[in-house]
C-alpha positions in Angstrom: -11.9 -7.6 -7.6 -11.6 -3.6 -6.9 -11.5 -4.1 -3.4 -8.4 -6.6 -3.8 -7.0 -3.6 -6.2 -7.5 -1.3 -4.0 -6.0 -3.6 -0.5 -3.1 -4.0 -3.2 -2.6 -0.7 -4.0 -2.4 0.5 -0.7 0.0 -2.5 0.2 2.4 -1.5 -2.5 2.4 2.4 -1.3 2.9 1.5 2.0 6.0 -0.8 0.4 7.6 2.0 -1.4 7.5 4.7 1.3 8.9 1.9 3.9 12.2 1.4 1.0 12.2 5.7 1.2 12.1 5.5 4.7 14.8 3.0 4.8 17.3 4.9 1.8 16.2 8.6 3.0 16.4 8.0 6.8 19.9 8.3 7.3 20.3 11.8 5.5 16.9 12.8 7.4 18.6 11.9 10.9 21.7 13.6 10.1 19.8 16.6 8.7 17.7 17.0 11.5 19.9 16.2 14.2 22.3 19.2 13.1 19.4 21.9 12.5 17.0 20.8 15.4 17.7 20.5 19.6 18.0 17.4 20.7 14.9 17.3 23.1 12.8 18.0 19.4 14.6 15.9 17.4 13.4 12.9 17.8 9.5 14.1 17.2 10.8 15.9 14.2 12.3 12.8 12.9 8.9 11.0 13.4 6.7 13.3 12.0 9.0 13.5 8.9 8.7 9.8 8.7 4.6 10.1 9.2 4.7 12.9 6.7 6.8 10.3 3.8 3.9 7.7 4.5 1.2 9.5 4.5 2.0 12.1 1.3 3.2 8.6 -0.9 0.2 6.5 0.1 -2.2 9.5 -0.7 0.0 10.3 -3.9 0.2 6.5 -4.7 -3.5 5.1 -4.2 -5.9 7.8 -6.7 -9.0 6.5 -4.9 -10.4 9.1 -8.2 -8.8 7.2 -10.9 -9.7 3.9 -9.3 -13.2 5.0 -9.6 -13.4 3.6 -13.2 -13.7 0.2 -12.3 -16.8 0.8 -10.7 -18.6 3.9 -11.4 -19.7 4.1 -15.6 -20.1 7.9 -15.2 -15.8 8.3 -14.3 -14.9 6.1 -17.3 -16.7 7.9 -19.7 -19.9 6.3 -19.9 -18.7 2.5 -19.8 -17.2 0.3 -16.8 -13.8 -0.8 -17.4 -13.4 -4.6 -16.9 -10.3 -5.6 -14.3 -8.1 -7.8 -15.8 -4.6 -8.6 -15.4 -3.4 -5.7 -17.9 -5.1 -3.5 -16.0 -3.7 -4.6 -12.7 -0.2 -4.2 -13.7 -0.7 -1.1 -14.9 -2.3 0.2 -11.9 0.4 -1.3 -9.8 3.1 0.5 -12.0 0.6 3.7 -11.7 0.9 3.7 -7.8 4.2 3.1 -7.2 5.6 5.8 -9.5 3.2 8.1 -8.4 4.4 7.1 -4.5 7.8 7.6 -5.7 6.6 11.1 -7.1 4.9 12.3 -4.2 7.5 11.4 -2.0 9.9 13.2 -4.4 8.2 16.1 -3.9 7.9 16.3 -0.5 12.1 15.5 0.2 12.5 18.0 -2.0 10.9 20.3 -0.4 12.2 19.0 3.2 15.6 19.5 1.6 15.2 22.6 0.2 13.9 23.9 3.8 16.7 22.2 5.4 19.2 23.5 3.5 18.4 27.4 4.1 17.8 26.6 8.0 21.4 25.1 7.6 23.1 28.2 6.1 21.1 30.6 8.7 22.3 28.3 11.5 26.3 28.5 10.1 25.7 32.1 9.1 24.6 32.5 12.9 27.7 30.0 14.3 30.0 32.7 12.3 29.0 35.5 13.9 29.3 34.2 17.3 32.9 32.6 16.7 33.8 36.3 15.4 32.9 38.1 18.9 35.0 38.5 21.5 
């Protein structure tokens, strides 16, 4: 039964950071393609896209909290039993703590983006200016 949880688990991260990819790509395209050259972009883009799947599915599966089901000493001295209460909430567990991660991450990506944006208008300024 933890193995199924586990498979499930990482099924259901890989789920939510596809419907991120999918929302978040557009903005990441546009984003990129005005900061970044065009013979770059398109790795940039990737690795972004890499970087959503791998920081939600690491975020979203807690190989350390799934421990409990099988290990006595990370529950506290008992094993917990896996039953369908249990599921759901570890279901509900990974995919806000996917969304979380993820959260994190754009945010970060976004803040990054938006001061490379203002040096590269700052810079566009100051070259329209000259003679």
């Amino acid at each position: 039964m933890f193995i199924a949880l586990l498979i499930v688990n990482f099924l259901v991260a890989l789920l939510v950071c596809t419907v991120i990819v999918r929302v978040f790509g557009d903005s990441i395209d546009r984003i990129l393609r005005r900061l970044v050259q065009e013979d770059i972009y398109n790795a940039w883009v990737r690795y972004i896209t890499f970087t959503i799947y791998v920081v939600g599915v690491s975020g979203g599966v807690r190989i350390w909290m799934l421990e409990k089901y099988i290990s006595p000493q990370a529950a506290g001295g008992t094993m917990l039993e896996l039953n369908w209460d249990r599921w759901t909430l570890e279901l509900y567990r990974t995919v806000i703590d996917t969304m979380q991660s993820v959260a994190w991450m754009l945010l970060l990506f976004f803040l990054f983006a938006l001061i490379a944006y203002v040096i590269v208008k700052g810079l566009e300024g100051r070259r329209a200016a000259k003679p």
